[in-house]
C-alpha positions in Angstrom: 27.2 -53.1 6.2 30.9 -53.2 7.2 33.0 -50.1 8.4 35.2 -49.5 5.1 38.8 -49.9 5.2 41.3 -47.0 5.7 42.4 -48.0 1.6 38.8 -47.7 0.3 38.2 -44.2 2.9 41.3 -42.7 1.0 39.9 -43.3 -2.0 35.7 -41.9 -1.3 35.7 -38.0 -2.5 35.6 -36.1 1.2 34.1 -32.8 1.8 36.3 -30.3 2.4 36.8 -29.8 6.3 36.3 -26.8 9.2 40.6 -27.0 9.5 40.7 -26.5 5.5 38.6 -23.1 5.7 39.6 -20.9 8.2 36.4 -18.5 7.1 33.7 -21.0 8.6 35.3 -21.7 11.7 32.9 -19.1 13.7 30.0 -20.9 11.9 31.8 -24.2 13.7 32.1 -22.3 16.8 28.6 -20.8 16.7 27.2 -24.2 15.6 28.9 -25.9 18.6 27.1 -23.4 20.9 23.5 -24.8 19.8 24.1 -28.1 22.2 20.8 -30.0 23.1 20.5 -28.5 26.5 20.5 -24.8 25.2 17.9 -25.4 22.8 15.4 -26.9 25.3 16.3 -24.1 27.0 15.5 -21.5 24.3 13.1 -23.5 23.5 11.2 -23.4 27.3 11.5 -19.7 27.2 10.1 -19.0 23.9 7.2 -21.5 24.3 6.2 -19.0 27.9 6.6 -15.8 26.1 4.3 -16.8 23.0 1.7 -18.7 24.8 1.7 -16.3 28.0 0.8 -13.8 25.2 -2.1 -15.7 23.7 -3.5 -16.6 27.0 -3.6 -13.1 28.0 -4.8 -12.0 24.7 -7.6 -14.3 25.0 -8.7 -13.9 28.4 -11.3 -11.7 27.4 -15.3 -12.5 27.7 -16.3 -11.8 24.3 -15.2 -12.8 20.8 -12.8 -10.0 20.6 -9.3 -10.3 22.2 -7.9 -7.7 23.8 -5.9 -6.0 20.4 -9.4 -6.0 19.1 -9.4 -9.1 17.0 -11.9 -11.5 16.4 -10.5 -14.7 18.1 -9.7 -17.8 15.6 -10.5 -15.1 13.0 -9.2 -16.7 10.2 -11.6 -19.6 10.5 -14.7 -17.1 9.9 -14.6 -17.0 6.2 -15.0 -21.3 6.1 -17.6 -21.6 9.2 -19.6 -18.8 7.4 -19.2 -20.6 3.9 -20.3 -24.1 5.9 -23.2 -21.8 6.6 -24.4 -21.1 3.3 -24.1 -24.4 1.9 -26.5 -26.1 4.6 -28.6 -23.1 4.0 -28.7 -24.0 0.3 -27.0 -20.9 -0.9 -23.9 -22.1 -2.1 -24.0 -19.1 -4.9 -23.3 -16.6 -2.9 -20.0 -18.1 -1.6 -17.8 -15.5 -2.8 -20.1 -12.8 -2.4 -17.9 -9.8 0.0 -21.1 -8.3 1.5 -23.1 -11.6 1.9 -19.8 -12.4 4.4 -19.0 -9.4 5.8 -22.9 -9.5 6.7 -22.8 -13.0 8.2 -19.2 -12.1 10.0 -21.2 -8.9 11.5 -24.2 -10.9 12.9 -22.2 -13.4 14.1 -19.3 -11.0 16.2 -22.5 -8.6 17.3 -20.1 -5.8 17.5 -18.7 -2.9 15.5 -15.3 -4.6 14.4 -12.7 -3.5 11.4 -11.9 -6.8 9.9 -12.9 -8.1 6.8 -12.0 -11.5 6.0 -13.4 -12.8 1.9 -13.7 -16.0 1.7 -10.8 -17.6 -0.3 -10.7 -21.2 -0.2 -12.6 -23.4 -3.0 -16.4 -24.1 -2.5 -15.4 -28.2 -1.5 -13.3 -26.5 1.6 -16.9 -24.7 3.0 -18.1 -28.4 2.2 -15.7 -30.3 4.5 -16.6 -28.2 7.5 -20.2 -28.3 6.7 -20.6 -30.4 9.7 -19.5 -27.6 12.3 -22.1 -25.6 11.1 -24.8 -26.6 13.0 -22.6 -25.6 16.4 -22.0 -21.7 17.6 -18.8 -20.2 15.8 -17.0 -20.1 19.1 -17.9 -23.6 19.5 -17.2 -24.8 16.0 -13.6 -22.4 16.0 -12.7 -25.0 19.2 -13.1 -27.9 17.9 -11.5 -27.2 14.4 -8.5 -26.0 16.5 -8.5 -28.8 18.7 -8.3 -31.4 15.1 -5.8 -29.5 14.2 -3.4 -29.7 17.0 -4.2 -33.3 17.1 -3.2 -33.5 13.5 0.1 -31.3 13.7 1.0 -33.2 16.9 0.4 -36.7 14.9 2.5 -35.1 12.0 5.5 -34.4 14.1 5.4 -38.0 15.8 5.5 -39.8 12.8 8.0 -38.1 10.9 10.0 -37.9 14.7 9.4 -41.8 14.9 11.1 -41.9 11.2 14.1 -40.5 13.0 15.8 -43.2 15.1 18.5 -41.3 16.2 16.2 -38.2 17.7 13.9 -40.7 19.7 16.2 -39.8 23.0 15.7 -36.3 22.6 11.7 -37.0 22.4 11.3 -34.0 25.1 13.4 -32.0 22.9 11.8 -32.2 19.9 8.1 -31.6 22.0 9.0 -28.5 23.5 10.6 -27.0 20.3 7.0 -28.2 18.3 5.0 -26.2 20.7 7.1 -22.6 20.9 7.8 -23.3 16.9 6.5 -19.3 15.6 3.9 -20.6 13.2 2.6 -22.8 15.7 1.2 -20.2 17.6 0.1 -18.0 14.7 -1.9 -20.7 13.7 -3.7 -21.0 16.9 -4.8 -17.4 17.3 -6.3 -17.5 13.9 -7.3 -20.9 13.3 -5.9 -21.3 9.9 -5.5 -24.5 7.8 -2.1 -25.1 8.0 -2.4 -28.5 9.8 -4.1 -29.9 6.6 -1.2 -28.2 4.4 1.1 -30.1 6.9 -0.8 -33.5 6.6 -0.9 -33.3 3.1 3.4 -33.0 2.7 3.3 -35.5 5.8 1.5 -38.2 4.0 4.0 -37.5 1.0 6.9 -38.2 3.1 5.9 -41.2 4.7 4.7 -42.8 1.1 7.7 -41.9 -0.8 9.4 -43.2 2.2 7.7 -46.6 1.3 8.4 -46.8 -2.1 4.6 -45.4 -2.9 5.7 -42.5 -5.0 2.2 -42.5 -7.3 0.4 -42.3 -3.3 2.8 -39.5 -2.9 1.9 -37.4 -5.3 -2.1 -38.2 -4.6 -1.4 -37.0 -1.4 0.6 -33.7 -2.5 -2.3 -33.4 -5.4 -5.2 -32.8 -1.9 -3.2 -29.6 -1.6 -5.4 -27.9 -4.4 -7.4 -26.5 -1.9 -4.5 -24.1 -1.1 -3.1 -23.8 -4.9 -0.5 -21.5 -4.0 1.6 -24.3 -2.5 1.0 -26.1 -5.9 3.1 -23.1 -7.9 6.5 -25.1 -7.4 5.7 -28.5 -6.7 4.5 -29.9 -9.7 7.5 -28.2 -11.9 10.0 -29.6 -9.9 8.8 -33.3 -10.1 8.4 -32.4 -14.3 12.0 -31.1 -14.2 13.2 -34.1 -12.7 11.3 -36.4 -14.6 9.6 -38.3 -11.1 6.3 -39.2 -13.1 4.5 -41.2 -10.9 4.5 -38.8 -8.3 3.5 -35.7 -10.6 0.6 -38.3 -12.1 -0.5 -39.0 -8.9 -0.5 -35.4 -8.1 -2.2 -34.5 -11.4 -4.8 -37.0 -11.3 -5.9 -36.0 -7.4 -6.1 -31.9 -8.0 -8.1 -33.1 -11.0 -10.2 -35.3 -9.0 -11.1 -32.3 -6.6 -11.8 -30.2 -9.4 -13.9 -32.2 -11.2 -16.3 -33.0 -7.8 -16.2 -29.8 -6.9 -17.1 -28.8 -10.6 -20.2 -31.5 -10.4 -21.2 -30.4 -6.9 -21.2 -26.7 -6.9 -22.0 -26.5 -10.6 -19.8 -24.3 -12.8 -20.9 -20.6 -12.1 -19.7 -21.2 -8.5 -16.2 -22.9 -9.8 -15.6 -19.5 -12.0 -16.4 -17.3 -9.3 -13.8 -18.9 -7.3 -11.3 -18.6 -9.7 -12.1 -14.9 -10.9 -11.7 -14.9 -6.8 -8.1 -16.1 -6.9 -6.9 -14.0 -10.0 -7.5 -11.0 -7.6 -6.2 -12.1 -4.7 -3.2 -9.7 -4.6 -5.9 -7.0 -4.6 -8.1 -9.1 -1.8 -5.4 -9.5 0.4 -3.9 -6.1 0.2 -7.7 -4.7 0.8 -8.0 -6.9 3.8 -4.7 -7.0 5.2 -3.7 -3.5 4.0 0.1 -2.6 4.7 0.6 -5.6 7.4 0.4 -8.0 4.4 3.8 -8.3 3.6 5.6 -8.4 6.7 3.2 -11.6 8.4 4.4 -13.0 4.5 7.9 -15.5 4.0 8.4 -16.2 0.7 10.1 -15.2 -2.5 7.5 -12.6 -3.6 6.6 -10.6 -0.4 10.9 -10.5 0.0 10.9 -8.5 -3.6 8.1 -6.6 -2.3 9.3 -5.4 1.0 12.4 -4.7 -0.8 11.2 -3.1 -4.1 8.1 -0.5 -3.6 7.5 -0.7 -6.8 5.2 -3.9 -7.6 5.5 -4.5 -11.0 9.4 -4.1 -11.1 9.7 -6.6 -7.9 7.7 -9.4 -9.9 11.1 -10.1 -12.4 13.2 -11.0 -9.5 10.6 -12.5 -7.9 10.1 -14.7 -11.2 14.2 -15.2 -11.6 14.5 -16.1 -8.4 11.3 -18.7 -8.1 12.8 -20.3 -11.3 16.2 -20.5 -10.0 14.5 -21.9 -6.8 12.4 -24.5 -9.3 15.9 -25.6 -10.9 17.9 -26.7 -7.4 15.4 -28.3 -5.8 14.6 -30.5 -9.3 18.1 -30.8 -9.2 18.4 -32.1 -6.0 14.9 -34.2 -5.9 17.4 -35.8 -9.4 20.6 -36.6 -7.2 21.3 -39.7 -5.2 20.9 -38.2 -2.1 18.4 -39.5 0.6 15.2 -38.8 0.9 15.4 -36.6 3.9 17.7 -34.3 1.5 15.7 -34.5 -1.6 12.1 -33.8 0.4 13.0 -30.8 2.2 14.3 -29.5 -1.2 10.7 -30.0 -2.3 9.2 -28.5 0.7 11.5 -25.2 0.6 11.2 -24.7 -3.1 7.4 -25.0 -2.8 7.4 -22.6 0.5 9.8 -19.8 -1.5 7.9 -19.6 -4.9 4.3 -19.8 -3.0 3.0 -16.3 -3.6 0.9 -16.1 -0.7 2.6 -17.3 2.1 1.5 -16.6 5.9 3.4 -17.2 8.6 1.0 -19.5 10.0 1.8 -21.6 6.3 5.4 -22.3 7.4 4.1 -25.0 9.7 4.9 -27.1 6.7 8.7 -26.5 7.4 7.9 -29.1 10.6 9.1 -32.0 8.9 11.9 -30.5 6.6 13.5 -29.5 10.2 13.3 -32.5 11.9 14.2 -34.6 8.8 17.2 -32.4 8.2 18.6 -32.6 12.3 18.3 -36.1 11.6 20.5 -36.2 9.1 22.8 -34.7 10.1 23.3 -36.2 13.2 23.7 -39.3 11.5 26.4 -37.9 8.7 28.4 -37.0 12.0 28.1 -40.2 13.3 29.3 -41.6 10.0 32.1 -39.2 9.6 33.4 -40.9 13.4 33.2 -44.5 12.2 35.2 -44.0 9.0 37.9 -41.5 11.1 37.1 -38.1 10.0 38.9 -36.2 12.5 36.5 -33.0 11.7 33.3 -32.9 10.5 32.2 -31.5 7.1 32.1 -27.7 6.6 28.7 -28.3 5.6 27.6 -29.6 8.8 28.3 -26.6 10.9 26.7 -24.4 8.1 23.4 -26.9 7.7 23.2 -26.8 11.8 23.2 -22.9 11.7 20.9 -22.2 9.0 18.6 -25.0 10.8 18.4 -23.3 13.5 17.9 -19.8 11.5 14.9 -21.1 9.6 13.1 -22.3 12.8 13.4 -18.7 14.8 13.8 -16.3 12.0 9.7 -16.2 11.3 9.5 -14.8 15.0 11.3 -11.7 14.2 8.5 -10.9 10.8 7.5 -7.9 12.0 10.6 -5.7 12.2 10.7 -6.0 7.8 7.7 -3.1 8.5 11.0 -0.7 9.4 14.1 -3.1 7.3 12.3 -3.8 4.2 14.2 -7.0 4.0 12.0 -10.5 5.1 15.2 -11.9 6.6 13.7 -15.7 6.7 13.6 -15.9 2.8 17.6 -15.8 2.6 17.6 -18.3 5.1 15.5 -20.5 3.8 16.9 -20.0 0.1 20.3 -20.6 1.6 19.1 -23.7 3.2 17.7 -24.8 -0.3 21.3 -24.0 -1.9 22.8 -25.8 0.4 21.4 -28.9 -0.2 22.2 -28.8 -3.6 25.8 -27.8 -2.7 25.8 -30.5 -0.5 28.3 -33.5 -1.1 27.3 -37.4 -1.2 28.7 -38.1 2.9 29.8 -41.7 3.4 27.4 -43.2 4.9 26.8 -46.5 7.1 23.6 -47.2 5.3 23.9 -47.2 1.4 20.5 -49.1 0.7 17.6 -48.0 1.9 14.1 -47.0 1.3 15.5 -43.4 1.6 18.3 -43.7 -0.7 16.2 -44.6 -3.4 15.7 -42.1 -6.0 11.6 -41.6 -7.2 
């Protein structure tokens, strides 16, 4: 497409600018301090400090590090549940004492963690296969997928991204020292499939496959909580291939789960997840909410008071619900419209770890992206200063990816200080306006 003339420019509907609004321009200033070589930088010191940590954490002989936790902890619960359904006793899933027994036999020391299992029946299923090796054994190589997974995750939305591909050594060293990254490694979670699964999403709405889109969003029914928002905001915005896709997939997973396991299993699980406020606050005890980023643990910290902090929490999810439907609705491109997605799901997911915000990969990326490229625009068409917005999007980019480091001072603040950034982000996607652009049609202008 052709550079538009200075007569048609005059005419387009431009954001106001940094020189129009004095107020921004130490976000402008502050912005323009985050140059490519200070972030690799940052980027090479944080990776040192959080993966010097692990490795001395780890370097211990035993299956405890040296704080006294089980290492790859987190994994326990599924290896143990792989356990019992090779061992035919797929009842006794969700039995506390039947896993804390297993957990004890296989740590062979006194140890204070307790760790239900919380995942659906099918999850204990898919790692049946590890559980014929040691859990030390079977914790490696599940860690090892899952690196391979996040690593393939961030090189194919990265190779979405044509104007990041010079700054591939950039973009690598900030994956590796990203916070959740390394959380997820000392307790071997699931987030890599949670990742995967809004991965796969991007890269089929990116080709048009929006009923693929929403199969692949539909696998994340093994971690329902990152369902809350999701389907809502494809209702609200009427995108009903995506939201069939996604309906028909959970209830795929259900049902084989349902003819598997058999329905007295199912129940438990989900008599399971009604109490898991009560579970998690058991297991976790007061360290819950601060290693938690969304909506709900922010009204938690904030409000002691549990049953007054679930109205905001409900206000603000719904709010939350309503911009990113309304932005998913706009002609915006995709990069905008799926990290509006991603954030609304991450802010109204009840129980979000740390470890969870590895989903936030691609939203980041995506969003850098973007904006490099509305900059680039705003120089070809002669915009002699770039958007406020810009500036502002850059920050809060930058906010959302180092903030989760900082989790465990809300013990002493009360205040999550992530969640604003990442609601800020949110709203200002929605308060974003539609840049020029060099590219009008494209697979990622398209609305689903």
């Amino acid at each position: 497409m052709t550079v538009p003339a200075k007569t048609d420019v005059a005419k387009t509907r431009q954001p106001k600018t940094v020189q129009t609004q004095p107020g921004r321009a130490w976000i402008a200033s502050l912005s323009k301090w985050l140059t490519p070589s200070r972030i690799r930088a940052q980027a090479i010191v944080l990776a040192l400090c959080l993966w010097g940590v692990c490795a001395i954490d780890f370097a211990t002989p035993d299956l405890l590090d040296r704080a006294g936790n089980i290492k790859f902890q987190d994994f326990l619960p599924s290896y143990i549940a792989a356990q019992l359904i090779a061992q035919g006793r797929a009842a006794e899933l969700y039995n506390e004492q039947v896993t804390a027994t297993a957990m004890q036999a296989i740590v062979a020391q006194p140890t204070r963690v307790r760790l239900p299992n919380l995942y659906g029946p099918q999850v204990g299923l898919f790692f049946a296969p590890l559980a014929r090796f040691s859990f030390p054994v079977a914790a490696r190589i599940w860690v090892v997928a899952s690196l391979l997974v996040f690593a393939a995750c961030i090189y194919l939305v990265w190779n979405c991204c044509p104007n990041l591909r010079p700054y591939g050594g950039t973009v690598f060293l900030c994956a590796i020292a990203f916070p959740p990254l390394f959380h997820f490694f000392v307790r071997a979670q699931m987030s890599a499939v949670v990742l995967a699964c809004f991965t796969s999403a991007f890269l089929a709405f990116r080709e048009d496959r929006s009923w693929l889109a929403g199969v692949a969003l539909g696998f994340l029914f093994f971690k329902p909580q990152f369902l809350t928002a999701v389907p809502l905001v494809l209702l609200l915005s009427q995108a009903w291939k995506p939201l069939i896709g996604l309906v028909l997939s959970a209830s795929a997973q259900l049902l084989f789960t349902r003819i598997y396991f058999g329905p007295a299993v199912l129940e438990t699980y989900f008599d399971t997840l009604r109490h898991m406020p009560q579970v998690i606050g058991g297991v976790e005890l007061s360290l819950a909410p601060i290693q938690m980023h969304s909506l709900r643990s922010f009204w938690t910290l904030l409000i002691p008071w549990p049953e007054v902090a679930l109205a905001p929490y409900a206000l603000s999810s719904i709010l939350a619900i309503a911009i990113a439907a309304a932005v998913w609705r706009s002609s915006h491109p995709l990069a905008i419209r799926f990290s509006a997605l991603t954030l609304a799901a991450v802010l109204v997911n009840p129980h979000l770890f740390v470890y969870d915000l590895l989903v936030l990969s691609p939203v980041l990326l995506l969003l850098v992206a973007w904006a490099r490229d509305r900059t680039v625009d705003c120089n070809m068409i002669k915009i002699k200063a770039s958007p406020a917005s810009l500036p502002t999007l850059n920050l809060l980019l930058y906010l959302v990816y180092i903030l989760p480091l900082f989790g465990p001072l809300s013990r002493w603040t009360h205040v999550q200080v992530s969640v604003p950034a990442f609601a800020a982000l949110l709203w200002l996607l929605w308060r974003l306006p539609v840049f020029p652009s060099r590219q009008l049609a494209s697979n990622e202008s398209s609305v689903v």
